[in-house]
VEXBABA-71130 format. One record per residue (C-alpha): chain; residue in three letters; x, y, z. Coordinates in steps of 0.25 Angstrom, whole numbers, plus 2048, in hexadecimal, padded with zeros to 3 digits. Layout:
N
+--------+---------+-----+-----+-----+
! cadena ! residuo !   X !   Y !   Z !
+--------+---------+-----+-----+-----+
!      A !     ala !   X !   Y !   Z !
...
+--------+---------+-----+-----+-----+
***
This chain:
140
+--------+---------+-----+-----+-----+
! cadena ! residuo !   X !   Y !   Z !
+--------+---------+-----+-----+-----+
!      A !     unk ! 800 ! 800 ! 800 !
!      A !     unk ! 80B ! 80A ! 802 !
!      A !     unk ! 811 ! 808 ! 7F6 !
!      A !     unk ! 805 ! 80B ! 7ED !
!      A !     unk ! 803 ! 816 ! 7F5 !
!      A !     unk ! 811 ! 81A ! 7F3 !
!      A !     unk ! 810 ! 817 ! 7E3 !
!      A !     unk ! 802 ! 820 ! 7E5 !
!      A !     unk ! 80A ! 82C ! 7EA !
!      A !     unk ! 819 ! 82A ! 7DF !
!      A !     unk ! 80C ! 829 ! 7D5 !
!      A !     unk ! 805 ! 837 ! 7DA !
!      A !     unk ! 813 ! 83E ! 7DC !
!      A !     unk ! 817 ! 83B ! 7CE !
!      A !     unk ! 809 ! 83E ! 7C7 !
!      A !     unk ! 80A ! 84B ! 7CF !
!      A !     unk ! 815 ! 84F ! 7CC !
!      A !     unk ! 814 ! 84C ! 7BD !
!      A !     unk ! 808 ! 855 ! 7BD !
!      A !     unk ! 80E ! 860 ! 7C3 !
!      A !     unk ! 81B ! 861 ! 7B9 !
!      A !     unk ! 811 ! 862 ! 7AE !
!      A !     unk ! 804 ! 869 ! 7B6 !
!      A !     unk ! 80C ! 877 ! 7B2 !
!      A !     unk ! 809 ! 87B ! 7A4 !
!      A !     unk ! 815 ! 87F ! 79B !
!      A !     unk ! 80B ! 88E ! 79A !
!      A !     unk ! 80E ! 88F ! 7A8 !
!      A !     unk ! 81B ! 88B ! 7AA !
!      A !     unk ! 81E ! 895 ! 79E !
!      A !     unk ! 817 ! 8A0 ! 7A5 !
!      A !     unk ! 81F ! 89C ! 7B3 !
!      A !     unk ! 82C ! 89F ! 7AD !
!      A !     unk ! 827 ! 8AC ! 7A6 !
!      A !     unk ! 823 ! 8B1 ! 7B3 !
!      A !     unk ! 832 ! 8B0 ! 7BA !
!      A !     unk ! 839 ! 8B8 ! 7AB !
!      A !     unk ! 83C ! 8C4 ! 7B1 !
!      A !     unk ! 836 ! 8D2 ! 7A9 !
!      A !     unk ! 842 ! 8D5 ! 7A6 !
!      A !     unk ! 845 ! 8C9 ! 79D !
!      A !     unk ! 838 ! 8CD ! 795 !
!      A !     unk ! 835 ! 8D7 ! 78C !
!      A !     unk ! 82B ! 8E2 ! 78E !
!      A !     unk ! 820 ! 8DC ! 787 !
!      A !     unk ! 81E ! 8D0 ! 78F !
!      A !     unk ! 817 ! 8D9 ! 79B !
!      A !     unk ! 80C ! 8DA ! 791 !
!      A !     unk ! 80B ! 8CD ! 78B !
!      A !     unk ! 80F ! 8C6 ! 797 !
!      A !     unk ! 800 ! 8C4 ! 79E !
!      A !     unk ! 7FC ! 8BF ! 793 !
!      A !     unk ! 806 ! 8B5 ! 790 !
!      A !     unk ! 806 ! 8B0 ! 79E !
!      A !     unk ! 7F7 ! 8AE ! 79D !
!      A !     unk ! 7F8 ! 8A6 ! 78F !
!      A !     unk ! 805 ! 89F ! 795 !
!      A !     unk ! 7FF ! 89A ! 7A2 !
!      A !     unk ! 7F3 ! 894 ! 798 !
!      A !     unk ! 7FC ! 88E ! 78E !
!      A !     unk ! 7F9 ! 880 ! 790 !
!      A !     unk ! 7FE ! 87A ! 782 !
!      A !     unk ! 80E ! 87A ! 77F !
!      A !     unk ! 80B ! 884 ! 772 !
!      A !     unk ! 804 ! 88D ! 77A !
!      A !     unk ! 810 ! 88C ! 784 !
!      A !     unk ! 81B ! 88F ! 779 !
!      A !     unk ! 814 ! 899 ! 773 !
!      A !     unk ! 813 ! 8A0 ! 782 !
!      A !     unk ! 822 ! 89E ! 783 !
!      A !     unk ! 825 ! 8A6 ! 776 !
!      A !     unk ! 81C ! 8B0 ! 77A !
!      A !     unk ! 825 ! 8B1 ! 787 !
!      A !     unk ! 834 ! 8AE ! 781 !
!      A !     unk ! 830 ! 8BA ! 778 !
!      A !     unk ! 82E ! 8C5 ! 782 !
!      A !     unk ! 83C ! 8C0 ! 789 !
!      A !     unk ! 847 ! 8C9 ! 787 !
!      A !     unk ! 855 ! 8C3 ! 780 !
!      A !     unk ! 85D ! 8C5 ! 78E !
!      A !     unk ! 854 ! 8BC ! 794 !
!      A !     unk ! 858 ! 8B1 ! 78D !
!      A !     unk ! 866 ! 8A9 ! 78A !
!      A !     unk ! 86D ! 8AE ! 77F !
!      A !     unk ! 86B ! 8A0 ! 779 !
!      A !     unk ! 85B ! 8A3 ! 777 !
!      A !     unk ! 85D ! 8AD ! 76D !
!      A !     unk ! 863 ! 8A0 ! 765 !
!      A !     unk ! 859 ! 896 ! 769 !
!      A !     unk ! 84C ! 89F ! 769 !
!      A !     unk ! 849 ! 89E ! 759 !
!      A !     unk ! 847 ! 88F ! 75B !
!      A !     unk ! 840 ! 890 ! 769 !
!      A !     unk ! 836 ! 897 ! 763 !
!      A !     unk ! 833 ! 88E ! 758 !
!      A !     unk ! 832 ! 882 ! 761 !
!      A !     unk ! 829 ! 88C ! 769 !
!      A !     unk ! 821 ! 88E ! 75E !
!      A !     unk ! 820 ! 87F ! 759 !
!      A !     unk ! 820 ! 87A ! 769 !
!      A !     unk ! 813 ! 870 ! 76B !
!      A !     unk ! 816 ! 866 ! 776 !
!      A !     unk ! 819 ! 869 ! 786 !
!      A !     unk ! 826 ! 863 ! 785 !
!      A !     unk ! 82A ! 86E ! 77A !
!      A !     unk ! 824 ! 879 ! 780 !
!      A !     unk ! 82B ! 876 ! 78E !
!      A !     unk ! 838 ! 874 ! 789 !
!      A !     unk ! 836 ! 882 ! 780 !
!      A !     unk ! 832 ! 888 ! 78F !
!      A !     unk ! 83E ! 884 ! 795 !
!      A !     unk ! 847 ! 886 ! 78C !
!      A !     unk ! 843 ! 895 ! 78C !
!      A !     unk ! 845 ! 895 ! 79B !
!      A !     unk ! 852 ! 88F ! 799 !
!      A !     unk ! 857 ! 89C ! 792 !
!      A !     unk ! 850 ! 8A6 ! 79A !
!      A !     unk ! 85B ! 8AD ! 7A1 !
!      A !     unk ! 85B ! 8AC ! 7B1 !
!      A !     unk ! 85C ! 8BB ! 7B2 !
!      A !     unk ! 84F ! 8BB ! 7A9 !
!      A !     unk ! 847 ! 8B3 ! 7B4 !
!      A !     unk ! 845 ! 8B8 ! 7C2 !
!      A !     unk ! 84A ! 8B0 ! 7CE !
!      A !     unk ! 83F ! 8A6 ! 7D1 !
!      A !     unk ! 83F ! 8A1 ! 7C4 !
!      A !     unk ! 84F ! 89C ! 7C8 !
!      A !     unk ! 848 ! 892 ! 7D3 !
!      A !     unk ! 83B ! 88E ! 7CC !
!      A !     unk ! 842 ! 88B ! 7BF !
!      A !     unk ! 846 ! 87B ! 7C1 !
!      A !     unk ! 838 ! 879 ! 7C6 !
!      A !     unk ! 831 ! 880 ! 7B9 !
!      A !     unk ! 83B ! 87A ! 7B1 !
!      A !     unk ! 836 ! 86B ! 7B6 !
!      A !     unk ! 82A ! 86E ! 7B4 !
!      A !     unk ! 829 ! 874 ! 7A5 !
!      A !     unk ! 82F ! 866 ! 7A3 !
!      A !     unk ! 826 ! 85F ! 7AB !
!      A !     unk ! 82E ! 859 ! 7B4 !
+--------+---------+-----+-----+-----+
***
């Protein structure tokens, strides 16, 4: 008996813990790391567009949907935000943005943009948080 209820509780901790690597959207997770780029590392447009985009973002339930969101936000941060590799591999991000149809593609796209974010782009709580929301746009 207490080794089914044992298996009973492995089983519940595992399920659990699956659901909760995949039960934040990627529209989400995407909005999370927009909201710790410091207003310096974006131009002056996004004020205006930013409500908006968060609103649509936070939504976005569908990995096209998520990519195109992504773009929208890449767009609006300045070139001193990001590595200096960007400005060579941006041309073929955006395309796989653009043609981006599965989870998988658009996580990766995500993570890859945080990747060459600059930490002085980023306020300090992103520094701590960052491992956990990386684990969990990969659904780990």
């Amino acid at each position: 008996m207490r080794k089914l209820a044992t298996l009973i509780i492995v089983v519940a901790a595992v399920v659990l813990k699956a659901n909760a690597a995949v039960a934040v959207p990627l529209g989400k997770q995407l909005v999370e790391l927009e909201s710790h780029i410091n207003w310096s590392a974006v131009d002056g447009a996004w004020r205006q567009l930013r409500s908006n985009w968060v609103a649509t973002t936070a939504a976005c339930d569908d990995p096209e949907c998520v990519a195109q969101q992504l773009l929208k936000l890449e767009a609006h941060v300045k070139w001193k935000a990001v590595d200096s590799a960007w400005r060579t591999r941006r041309s073929g991000w955006v395309n796989d943005c653009k043609a981006a149809t599965t989870r998988r593609e658009a996580a990766n796209l995500l993570l890859e943009f945080e990747q060459n974010v600059r930490w002085q782009a980023v306020d300090e709580s992103w520094k701590a948080r960052r491992d956990d929301w990386i684990a969990q746009v990969k659904g780990d």
